[in-house]
C-alpha positions in Angstrom: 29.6 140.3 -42.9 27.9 140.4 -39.6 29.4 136.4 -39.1 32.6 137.7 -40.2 32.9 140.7 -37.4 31.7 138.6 -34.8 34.5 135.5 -35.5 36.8 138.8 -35.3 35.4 140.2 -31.8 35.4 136.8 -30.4 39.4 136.3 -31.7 40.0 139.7 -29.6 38.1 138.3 -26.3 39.9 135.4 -26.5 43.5 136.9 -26.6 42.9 138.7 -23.7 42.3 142.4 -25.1 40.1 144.3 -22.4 39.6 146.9 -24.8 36.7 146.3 -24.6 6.4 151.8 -40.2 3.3 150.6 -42.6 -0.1 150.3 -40.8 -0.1 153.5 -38.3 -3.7 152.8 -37.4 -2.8 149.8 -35.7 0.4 152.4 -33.8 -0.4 152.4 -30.3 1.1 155.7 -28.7 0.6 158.0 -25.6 -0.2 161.1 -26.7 1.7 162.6 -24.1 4.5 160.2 -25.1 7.6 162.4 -24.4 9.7 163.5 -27.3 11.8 160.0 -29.1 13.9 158.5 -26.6 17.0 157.4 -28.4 20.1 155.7 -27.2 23.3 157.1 -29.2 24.6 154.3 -31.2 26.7 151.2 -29.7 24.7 151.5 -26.4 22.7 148.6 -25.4 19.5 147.4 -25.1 17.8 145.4 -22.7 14.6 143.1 -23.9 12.1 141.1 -21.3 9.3 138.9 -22.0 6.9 137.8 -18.7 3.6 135.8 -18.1 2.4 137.6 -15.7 -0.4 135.3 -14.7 -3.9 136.6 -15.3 -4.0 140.3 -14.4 -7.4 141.8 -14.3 -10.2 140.1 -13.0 -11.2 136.3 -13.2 -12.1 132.7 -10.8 -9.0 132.1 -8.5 -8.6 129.7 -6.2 -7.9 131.3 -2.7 -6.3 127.4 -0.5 -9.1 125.3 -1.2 -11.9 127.9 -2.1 -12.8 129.4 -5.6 -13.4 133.0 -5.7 -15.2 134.6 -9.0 -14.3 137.1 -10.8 -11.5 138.1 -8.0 -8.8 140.6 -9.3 -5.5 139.6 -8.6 -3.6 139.8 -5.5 -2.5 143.1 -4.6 0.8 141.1 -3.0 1.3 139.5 -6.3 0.6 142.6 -8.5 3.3 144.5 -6.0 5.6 141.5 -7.0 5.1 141.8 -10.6 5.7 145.5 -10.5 9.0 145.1 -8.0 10.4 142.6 -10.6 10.1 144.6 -13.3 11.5 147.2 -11.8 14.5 145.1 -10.7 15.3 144.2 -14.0 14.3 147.4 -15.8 14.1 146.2 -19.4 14.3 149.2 -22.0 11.7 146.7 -24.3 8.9 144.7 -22.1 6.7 142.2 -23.4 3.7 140.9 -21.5 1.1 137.8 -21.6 -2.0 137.0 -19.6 -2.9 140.6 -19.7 -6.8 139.8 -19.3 -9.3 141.7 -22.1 -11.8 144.4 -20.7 -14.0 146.8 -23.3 -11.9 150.2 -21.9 -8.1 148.5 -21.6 -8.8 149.1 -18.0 -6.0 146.2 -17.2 -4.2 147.5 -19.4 -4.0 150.8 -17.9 -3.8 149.5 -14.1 -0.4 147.5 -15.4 0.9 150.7 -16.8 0.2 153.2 -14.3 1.8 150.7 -11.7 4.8 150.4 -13.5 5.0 154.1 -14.0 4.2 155.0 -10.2 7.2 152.4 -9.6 9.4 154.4 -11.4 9.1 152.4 -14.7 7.9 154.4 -17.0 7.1 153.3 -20.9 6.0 156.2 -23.4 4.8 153.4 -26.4 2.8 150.8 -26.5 1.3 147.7 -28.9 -1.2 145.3 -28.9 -3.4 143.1 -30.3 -6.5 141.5 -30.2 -6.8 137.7 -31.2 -9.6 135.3 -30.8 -9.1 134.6 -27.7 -11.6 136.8 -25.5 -10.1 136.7 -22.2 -6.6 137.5 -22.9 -4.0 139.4 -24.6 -0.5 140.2 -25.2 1.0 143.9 -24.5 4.4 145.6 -25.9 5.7 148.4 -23.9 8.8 150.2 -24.6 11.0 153.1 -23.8 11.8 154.0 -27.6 10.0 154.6 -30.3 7.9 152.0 -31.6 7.7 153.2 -35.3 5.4 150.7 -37.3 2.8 147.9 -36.0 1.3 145.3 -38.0 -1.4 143.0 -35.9 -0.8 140.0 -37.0 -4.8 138.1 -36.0 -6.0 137.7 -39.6 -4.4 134.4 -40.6 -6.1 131.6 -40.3 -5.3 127.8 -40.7 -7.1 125.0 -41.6 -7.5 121.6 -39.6 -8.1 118.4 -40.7 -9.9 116.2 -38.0 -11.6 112.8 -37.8 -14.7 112.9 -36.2 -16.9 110.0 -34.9 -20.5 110.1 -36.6 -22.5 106.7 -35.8 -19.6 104.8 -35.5 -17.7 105.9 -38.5 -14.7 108.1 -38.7 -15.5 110.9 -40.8 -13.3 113.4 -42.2 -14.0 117.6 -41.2 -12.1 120.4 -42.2 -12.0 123.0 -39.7 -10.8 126.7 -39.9 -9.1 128.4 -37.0 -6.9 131.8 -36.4 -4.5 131.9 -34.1 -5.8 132.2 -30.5 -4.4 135.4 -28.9 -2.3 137.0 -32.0 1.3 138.3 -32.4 2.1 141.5 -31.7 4.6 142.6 -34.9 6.1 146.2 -34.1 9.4 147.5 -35.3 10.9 149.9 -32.2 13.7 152.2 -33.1 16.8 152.5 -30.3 18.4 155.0 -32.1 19.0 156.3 -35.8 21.2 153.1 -36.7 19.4 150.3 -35.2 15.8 149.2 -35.2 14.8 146.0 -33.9 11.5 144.1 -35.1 9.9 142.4 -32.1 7.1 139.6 -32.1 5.3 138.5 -28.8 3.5 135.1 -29.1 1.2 133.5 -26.6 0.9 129.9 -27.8 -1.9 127.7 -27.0 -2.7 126.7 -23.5 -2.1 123.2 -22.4 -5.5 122.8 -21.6 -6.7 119.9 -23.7 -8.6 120.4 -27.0 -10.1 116.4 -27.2 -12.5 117.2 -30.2 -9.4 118.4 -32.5 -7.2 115.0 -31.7 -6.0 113.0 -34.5 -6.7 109.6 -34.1 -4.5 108.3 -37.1 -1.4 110.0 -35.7 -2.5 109.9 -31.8 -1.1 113.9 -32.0 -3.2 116.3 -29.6 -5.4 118.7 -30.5 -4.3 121.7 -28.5 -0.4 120.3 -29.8 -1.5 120.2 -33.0 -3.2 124.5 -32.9 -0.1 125.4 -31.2 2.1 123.7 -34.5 -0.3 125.6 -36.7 0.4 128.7 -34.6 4.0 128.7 -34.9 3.8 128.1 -38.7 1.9 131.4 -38.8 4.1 133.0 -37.2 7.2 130.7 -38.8 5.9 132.7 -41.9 6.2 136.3 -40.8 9.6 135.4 -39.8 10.6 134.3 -43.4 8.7 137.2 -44.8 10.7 140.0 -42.8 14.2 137.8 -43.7 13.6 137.8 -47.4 12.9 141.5 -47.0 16.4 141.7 -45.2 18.9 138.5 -44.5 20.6 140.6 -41.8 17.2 141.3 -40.3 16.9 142.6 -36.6 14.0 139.9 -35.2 13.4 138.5 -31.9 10.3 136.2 -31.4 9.6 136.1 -27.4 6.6 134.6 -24.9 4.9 132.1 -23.4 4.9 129.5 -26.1 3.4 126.2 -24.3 5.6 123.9 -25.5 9.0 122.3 -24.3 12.1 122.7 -26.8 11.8 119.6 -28.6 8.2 119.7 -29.7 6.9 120.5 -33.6 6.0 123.8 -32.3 9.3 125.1 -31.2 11.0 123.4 -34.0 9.1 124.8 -36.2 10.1 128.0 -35.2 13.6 127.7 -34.9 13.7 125.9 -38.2 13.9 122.9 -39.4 17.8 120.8 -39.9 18.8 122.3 -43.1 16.6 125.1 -43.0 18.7 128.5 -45.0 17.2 130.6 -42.9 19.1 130.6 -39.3 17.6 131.2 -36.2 18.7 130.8 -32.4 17.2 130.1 -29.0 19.2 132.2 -26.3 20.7 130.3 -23.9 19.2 132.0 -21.4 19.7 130.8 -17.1 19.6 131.2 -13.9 22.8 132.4 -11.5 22.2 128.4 -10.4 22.0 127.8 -13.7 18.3 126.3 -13.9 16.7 127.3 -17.4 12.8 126.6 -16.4 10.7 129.2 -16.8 7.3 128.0 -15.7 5.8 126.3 -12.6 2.9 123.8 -13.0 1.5 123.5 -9.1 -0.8 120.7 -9.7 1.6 118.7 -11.0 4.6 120.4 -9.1 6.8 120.6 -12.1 9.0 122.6 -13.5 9.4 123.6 -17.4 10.9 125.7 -20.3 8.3 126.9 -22.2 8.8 130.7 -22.5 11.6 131.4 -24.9 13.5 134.7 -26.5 14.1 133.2 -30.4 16.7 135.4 -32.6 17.5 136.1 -36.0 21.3 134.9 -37.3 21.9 139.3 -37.4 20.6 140.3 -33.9 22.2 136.8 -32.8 25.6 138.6 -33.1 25.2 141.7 -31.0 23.8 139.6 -28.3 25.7 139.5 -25.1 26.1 136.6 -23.4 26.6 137.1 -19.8 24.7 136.1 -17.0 24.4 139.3 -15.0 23.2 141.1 -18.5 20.8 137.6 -20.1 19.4 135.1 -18.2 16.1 134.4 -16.8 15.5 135.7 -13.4 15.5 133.9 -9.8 15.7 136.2 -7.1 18.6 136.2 -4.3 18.6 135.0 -1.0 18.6 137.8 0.8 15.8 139.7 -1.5 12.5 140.8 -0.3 9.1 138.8 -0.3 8.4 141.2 -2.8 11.2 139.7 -5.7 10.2 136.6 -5.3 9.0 135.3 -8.7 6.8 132.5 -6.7 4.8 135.8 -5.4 4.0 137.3 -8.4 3.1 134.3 -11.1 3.6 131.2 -12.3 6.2 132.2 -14.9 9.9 133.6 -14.2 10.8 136.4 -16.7 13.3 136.7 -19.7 16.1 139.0 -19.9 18.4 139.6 -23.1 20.6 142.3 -23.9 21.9 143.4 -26.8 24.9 145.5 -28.5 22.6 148.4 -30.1 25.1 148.6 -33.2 24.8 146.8 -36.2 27.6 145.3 -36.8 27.9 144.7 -40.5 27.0 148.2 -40.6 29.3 149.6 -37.7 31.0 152.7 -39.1 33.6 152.7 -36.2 36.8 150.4 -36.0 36.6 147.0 -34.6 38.9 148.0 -31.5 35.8 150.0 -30.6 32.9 148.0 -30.9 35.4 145.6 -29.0 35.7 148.3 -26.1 32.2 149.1 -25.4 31.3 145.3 -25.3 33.7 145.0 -22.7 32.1 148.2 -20.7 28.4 146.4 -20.8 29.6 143.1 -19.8 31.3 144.6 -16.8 29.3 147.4 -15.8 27.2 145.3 -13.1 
C-alpha cells in the first residue's frame, strides 16, 4: 500500500501539481524532561547521525607531540556544538562519545548542546564491550521503549599457528560498542524505531585473520556485527512489513564490503532495505577523513526500511551530508570539529499506508517541506 501511494505522489510531482515500549529499565529519560513533545501529524522529522571524534578525555596528538589523557579541543568541541546547532536535527545520534564511571562526557556533550540552544529532553544508551567508547541517542520526542542490544555474541572460527601447525580455535565475541534499539514517538500516528551502530575500527585485529580465505580479522568482527544487528532488523520486520526502521553510524566499512551488504541485504533478499542517497551541495558523498593516509571515504551511512523509505524526502537542502559554505565561520567547518562529516535525513512524519487524509494533501505538505528553506 505504502509502494502504491508513493508511485501515486510521485505521478502528481511529475505533472507539475504544486499542491504540494518493553524493557523500561534500560529507558533513559531526564526527569525534568518537559511534558511529550509531539509534532501534529504530516509534519516532518529531521534525523542526524555524527562521529564526533573522541570526546572526553584520551592521548592526542597536538603537530608532532602526544599528549595523555588530553580532553578535547575546546575549538573543536565549539565546532561540534555549532554544527549541530546548524543542522538542528529533531533525532541525533552520536559515536566516539568516550566511557567515564559518572557519564560525565555524557553530560558535558549535553549541557553544551543545551547552552547552544539545542536542547534534547530523552536520551539512550548503551554499554558494549568496548571500554572506551559509546554510542548516545538524543531526541526531541519521546523515546518510548529501549532495548540494549550488547548481549549477543558470535562465534569465530580462526586458525592459529601452534609449533608450526595450523590449528583450529573457536573464539566467542559480542559486539564491540552495542546498538542502541529505541523506538521514539513524533506524534500519536508515527513512531520510528532507530538503531545506532558503531562498527569495528579499522585498526587491525592480526590474531583473528583467516589464512584459508586471506579475509581480515577486524573485516571479519565487523561482518559478524552487522549480522547481529542484520537480525534485529528482520526481527522488528516480521513483527511489522511496513516497519518504521532506520539503522545509522559509523560503520567502518565502504559500500561494497560483506558488512554493508549484509546489512542492506543480500540480491534476492524479501526483505527490502535502502541506503539514502545522501550528498553534499558539490555533490561529494564521503563522510570520513583518514589524515595519515589523506583519503577520503563513505563509511557512515543512514540504512532504511522499504516503509520509512517512502516518506523520505529527497532534497538536498532537507538530506544530505553536511559541508559547510564558503563564507561560514571557523566554527562550521567540519575539518574543526572531527574526522567525520554528519548525516542529515528528513522524513514525511505520516504514514502513508495509514494516511487518513486525501492524497492531494499529503501531496501539499510535501511540497511545503521541500521548499520551506
Amino acid at each position: 500500500m505504502k509502494r502504491f501511494l508513493s508511485l501515486i505522489l510521485s505521478l502528481f510531482f511529475s505533472m507539475g501539481f504544486f499542491l504540494y515500549g518493553a524493557n523500561d529499565e534500560s529507558e533513559k529519560k531526564d526527569s525534568t524532561a518537559s511534558a511529550h513533545k509531539k509534532a501534529p501529524n504530516g509534519t516532518s522529522v529531521t534525523i542526524a547521525c555524527y562521529n564526533v571524534e573522541n570526546w572526553g578525555k584520551t592521548d592526542r596528538w597536538i603537530g608532532e607531540s602526544k599528549v595523555n589523557n588530553m580532553m578535547k579541543p575546546a575549538e573543536e568541541c565549539e565546532a561540534v556544538v555549532t554544527i549541530i546547532k546548524k543542522i538542528n536535527p529533531d533525532i541525533l545520534g552520536l559515536m566516539e562519545v568516550l566511557r567515564t564511571p559518572d557519564d560525565a562526557n555524557i553530560k558535558s556533550i549535553r549541557n553544551a548542546l543545551k547552552k547552544a540552544g539545542v536542547d534534547y529532553p530523552y536520551m539512550a544508551t548503551v554499554i558494549g564491550e568496548d571500554k572506551r567508547a559509546q554510542n548516545l541517542l538524543l531526541s526531541r520526542y519521546p523515546i518510548t521503549k529501549t532495548i540494549d542490544l550488547n548481549k549477543d555474541a558470535f562465534t569465530m572460527h580462526v586458525k592459529q599457528q601452534v609449533d608450526g601447525k595450523w590449528k583450529d580455535k573457536i573464539i566467542t565475541r559480542r559486539s564491540e560498542r552495542g546498538f542502541i534499539d529505541a523506538i521514539i514517538e513524533i506524534n500519536p500516528h508515527y513512531q520510528i524505531e532507530v538503531f545506532v551502530a558503531h562498527l569495528k575500527s579499522k585498526r587491525p585485529a592480526p590474531n583473528l585473520n583467516d589464512p584459508k580465505t586471506r579475509e581480515f580479522g577486524e573485516d571479519i568482527i565487523r561482518r559478524n556485527e552487522a549480522l547481529l544487528l542484520r537480525s534485529h532488523m528482520m526481527e522488528r520486520y516480521d513483527e511489522n512489513k511496513e516497519v518504521n526502521l532506520i539503522v545509522m553510524g559509523d560503520l567502518n566499512d565502504i559500500i561494497t564490503s560483506p558488512a554493508i551488504r549484509t546489512l542492506l541485504g543480500n540480491r534476492g533478499s524479501p526483505v527490502l532495505t535502502h541506503r539514502l542517497p545522501l550528498k553534499d551541495y558539490l555533490g561529494d558523498e564521503w563522510t570520513h577523513f583518514h589524515y595519515p593516509e589523506k583519503a577520503y571515504n563513505l563509511i557512515d551511512y543512514m540504512i532504511v526500511s522499504d516503509g520509512l523509505m517512502h516518506e523520505f524526502v529527497e532534497d538536498e537542502k532537507k538530506s544530505y551530508v553536511y559541508r559547510e559554505k564558503g563564507d561560514d565561520s571557523e566554527s562550521l567547518k567540519w575539518s574543526h570539529a572531527s574526522d567525520h562529516r554528519p548525516l542529515v535525513a528528513t522524513f514525511l512524519a505520516t504514514n502513508l499506508s495509514l494516511a487518513t487524509s486525501s492524497i492531494s494533501q499529503v501531496v501539499i505538505h510535501k511540497e511545503k517541506i521541500q521548499s520551506s528553506h
